[in-house]
C-alpha positions as a Markdown table, in Angstrom:
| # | Residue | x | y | z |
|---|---|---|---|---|
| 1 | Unk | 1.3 | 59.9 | -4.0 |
| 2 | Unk | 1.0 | 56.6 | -5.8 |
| 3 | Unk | 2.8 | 56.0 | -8.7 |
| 4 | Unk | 1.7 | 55.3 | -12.2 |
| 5 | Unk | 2.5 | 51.8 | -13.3 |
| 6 | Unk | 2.1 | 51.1 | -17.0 |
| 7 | Unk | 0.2 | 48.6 | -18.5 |
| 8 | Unk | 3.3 | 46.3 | -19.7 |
| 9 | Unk | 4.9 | 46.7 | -16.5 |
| 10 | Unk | 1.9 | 45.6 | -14.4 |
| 11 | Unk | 1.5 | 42.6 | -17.0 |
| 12 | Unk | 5.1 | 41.9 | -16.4 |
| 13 | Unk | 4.9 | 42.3 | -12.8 |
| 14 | Unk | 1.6 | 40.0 | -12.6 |
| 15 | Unk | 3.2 | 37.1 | -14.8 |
| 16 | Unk | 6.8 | 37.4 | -12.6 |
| 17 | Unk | 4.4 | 36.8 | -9.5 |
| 18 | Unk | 2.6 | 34.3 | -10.6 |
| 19 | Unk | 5.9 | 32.4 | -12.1 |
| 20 | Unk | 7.5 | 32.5 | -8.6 |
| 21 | Unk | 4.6 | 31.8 | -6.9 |
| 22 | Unk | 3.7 | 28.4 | -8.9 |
| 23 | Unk | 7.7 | 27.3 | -9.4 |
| 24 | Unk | 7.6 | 26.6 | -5.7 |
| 25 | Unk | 3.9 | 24.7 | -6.0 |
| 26 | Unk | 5.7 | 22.6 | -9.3 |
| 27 | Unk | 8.3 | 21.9 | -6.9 |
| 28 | Unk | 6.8 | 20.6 | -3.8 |
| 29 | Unk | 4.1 | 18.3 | -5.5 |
| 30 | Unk | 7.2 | 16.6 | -7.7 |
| 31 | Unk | 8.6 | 16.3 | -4.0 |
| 32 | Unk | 5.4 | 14.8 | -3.1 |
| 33 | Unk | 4.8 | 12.5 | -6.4 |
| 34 | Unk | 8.8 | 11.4 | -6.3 |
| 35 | Unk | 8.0 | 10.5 | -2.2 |
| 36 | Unk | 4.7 | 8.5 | -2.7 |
| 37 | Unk | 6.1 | 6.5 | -5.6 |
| 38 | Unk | 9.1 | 5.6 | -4.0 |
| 39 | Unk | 7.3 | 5.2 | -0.4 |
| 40 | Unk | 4.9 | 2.8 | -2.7 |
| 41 | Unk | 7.9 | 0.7 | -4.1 |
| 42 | Unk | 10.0 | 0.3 | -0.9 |
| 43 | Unk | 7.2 | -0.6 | 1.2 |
| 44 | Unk | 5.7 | -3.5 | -1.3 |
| 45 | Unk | 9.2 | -4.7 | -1.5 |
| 46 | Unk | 9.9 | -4.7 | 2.9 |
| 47 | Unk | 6.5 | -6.7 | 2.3 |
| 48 | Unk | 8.0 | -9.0 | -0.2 |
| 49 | Unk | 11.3 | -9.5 | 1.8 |
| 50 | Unk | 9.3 | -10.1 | 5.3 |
| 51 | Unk | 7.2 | -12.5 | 4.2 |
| 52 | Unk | 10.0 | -14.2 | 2.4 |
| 53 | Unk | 12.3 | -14.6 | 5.6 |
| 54 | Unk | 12.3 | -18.4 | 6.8 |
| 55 | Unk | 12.0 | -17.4 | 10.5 |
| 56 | Unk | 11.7 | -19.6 | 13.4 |
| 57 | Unk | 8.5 | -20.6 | 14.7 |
| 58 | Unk | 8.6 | -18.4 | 17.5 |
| 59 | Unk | 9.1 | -15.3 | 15.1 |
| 60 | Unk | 6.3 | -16.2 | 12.8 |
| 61 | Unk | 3.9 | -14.3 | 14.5 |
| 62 | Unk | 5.9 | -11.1 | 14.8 |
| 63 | Unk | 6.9 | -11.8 | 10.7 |
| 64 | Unk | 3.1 | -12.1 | 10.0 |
| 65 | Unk | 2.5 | -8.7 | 12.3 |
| 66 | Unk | 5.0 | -6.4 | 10.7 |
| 67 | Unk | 4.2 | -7.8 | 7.1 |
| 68 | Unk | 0.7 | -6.8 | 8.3 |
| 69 | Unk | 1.6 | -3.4 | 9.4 |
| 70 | Unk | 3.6 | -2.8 | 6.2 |
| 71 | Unk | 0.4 | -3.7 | 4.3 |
| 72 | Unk | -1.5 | -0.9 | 6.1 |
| 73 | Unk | 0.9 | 1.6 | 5.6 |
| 74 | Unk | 1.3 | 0.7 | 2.0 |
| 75 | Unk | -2.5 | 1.0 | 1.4 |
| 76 | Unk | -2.6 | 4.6 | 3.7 |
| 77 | Unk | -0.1 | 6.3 | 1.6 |
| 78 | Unk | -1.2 | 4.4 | -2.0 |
| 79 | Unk | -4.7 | 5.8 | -1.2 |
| 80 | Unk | -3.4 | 9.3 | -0.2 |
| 81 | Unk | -1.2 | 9.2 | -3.5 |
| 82 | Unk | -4.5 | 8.5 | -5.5 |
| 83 | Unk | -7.0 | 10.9 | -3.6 |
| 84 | Unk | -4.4 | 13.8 | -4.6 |
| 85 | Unk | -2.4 | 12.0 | -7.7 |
| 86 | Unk | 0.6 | 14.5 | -6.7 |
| 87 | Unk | 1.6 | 13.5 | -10.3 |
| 88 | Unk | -1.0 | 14.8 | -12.1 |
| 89 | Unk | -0.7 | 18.0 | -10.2 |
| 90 | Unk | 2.7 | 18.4 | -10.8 |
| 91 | Unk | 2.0 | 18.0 | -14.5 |
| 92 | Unk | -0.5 | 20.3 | -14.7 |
| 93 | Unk | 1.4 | 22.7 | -12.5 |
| 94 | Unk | 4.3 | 22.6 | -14.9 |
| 95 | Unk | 2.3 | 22.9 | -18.1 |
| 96 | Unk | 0.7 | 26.3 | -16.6 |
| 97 | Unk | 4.3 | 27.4 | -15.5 |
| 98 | Unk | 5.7 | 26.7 | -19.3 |
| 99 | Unk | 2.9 | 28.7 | -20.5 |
| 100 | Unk | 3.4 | 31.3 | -18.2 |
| 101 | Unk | 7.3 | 31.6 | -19.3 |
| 102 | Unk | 6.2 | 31.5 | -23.0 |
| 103 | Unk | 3.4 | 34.7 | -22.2 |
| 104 | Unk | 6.3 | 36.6 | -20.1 |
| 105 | Unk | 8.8 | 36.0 | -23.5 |
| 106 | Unk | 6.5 | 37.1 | -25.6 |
| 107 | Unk | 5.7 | 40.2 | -23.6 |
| 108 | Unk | 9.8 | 40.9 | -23.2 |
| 109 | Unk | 10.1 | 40.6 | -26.5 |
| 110 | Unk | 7.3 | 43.1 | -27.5 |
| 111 | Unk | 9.3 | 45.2 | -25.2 |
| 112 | Unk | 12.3 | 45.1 | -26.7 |
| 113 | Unk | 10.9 | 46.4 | -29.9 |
| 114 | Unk | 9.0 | 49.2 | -28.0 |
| 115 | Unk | 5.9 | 47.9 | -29.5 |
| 116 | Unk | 2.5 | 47.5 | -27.4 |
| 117 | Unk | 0.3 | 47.7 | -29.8 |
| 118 | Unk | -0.1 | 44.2 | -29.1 |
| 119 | Unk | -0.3 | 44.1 | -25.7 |
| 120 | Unk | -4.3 | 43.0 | -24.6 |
| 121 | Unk | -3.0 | 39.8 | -26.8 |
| 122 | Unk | -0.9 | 39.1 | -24.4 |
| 123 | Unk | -2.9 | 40.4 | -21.3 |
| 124 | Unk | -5.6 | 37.6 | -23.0 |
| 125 | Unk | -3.3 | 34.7 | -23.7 |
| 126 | Unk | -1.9 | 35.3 | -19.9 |
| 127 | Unk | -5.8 | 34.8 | -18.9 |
| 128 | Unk | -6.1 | 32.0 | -21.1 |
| 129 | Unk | -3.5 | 30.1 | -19.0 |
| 130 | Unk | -5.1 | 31.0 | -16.0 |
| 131 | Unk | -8.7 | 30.0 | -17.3 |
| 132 | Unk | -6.7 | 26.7 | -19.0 |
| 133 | Unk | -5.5 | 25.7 | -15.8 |
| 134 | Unk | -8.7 | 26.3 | -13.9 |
| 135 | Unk | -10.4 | 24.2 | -16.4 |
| 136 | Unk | -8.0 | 21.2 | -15.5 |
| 137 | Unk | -8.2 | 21.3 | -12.3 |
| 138 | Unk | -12.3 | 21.5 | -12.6 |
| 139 | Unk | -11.9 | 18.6 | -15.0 |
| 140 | Unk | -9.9 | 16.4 | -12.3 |
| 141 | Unk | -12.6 | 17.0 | -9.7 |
| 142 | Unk | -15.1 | 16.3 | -12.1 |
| 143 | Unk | -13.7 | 12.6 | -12.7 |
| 144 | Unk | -12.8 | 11.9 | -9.5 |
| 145 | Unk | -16.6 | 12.4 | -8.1 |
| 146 | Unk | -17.5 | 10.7 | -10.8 |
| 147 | Unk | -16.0 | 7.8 | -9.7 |
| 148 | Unk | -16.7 | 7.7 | -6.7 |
| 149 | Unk | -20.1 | 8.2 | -7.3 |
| 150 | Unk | -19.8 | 5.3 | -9.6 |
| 151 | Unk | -18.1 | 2.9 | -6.6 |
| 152 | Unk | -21.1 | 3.8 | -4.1 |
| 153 | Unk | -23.6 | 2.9 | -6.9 |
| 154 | Unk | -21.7 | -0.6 | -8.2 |
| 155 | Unk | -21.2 | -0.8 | -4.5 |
| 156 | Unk | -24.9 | -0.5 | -3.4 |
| 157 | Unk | -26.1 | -2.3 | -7.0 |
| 158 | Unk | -24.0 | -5.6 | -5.9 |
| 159 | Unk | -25.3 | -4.9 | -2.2 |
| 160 | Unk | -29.1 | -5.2 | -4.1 |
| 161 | Unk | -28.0 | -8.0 | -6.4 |
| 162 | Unk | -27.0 | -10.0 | -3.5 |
| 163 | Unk | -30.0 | -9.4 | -1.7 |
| 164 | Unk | -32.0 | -10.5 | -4.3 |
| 165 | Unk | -30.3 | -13.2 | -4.7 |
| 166 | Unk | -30.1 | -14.1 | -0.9 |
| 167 | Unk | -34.1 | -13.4 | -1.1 |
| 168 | Unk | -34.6 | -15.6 | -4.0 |
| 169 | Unk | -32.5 | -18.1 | -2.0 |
| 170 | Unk | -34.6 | -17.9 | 1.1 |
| 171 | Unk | -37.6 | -18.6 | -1.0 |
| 172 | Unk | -37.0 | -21.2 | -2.9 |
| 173 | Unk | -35.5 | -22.8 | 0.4 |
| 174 | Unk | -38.8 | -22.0 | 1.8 |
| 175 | Unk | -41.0 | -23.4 | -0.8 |
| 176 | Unk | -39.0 | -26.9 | -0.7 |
| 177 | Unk | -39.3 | -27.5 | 2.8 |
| 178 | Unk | -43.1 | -26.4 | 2.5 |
């Protein structure tokens, strides 16, 4: 036969799980963010240092190929680092996790006075974290398709600006030679 879990214990249980389970998410995207940075940095530096070298002629080529390869792998992991902005996610992770920590002392410390009167404040304020932090992370997606929607449009208006302009070109060309 199951057991009867009480309210306050099943809030305390919830918030312990979801503390644990979002410590190790804080952790591995400051891994991440820490890794992309310093990925970022080294690599624009290598570039600096290659294409710095005075090399012999018969090395310039292989100086001008790795600086190249460098490059790449600079813009890779500097457009990885902005599609995911570890960063931000680390931020936002930890402000949920602070919040969480300040819902599970609050909830120990109705406890501890053996008062529950109180307790669907804290059952809310525990979904308000939870519906905080899903608003965040809506909000981030939000902006970032709004700016790429924005670069395909200033993309394809500059695409139609220089047609008209190559059109207007071709025209007036035409008309002169008429």
């Amino acid at each position: 036969m199951a057991e009867q879990v009480s309210s306050s214990e099943f809030l305390q249980g919830e918030i312990s799980k979801s503390i644990e389970k979002l410590k190790g998410k804080v952790e591995s995207s400051k891994k991440k963010a820490v890794w992309a940075n310093a990925l970022s940095i080294t690599l624009g530096a290598v570039i600096t240092l290659t294409l710095g070298v005075d090399v012999s002629d018969e090395y310039i080529h292989l100086q001008k190929n790795l600086a190249l390869a460098f490059g790449a792998l600079l813009t890779v992991i500097s457009s990885w680092n902005a599609l995911f902005d570890y960063k931000k996610l680390w931020i936002r992770q930890k402000n949920t996790l602070l919040s969480l920590y300040q819902v599970q002392n609050e909830l120990g410390y109705m406890k501890s006075k053996n008062d529950e009167s109180q307790l669907d404040d804290v059952f809310n304020k525990y979904q308000c974290v939870w519906d905080k932090d899903s608003r965040e992370w809506i909000s981030i997606f939000k902006v970032q398709r709004l700016l790429v929607i924005m670069r395909r449009k200033m993309k394809w208006e500059k695409f139609c600006e220089y047609c008209q302009s190559a059109s207007t070109k071709n025209c007036d060309s035409s008309d002169t030679s008429a």
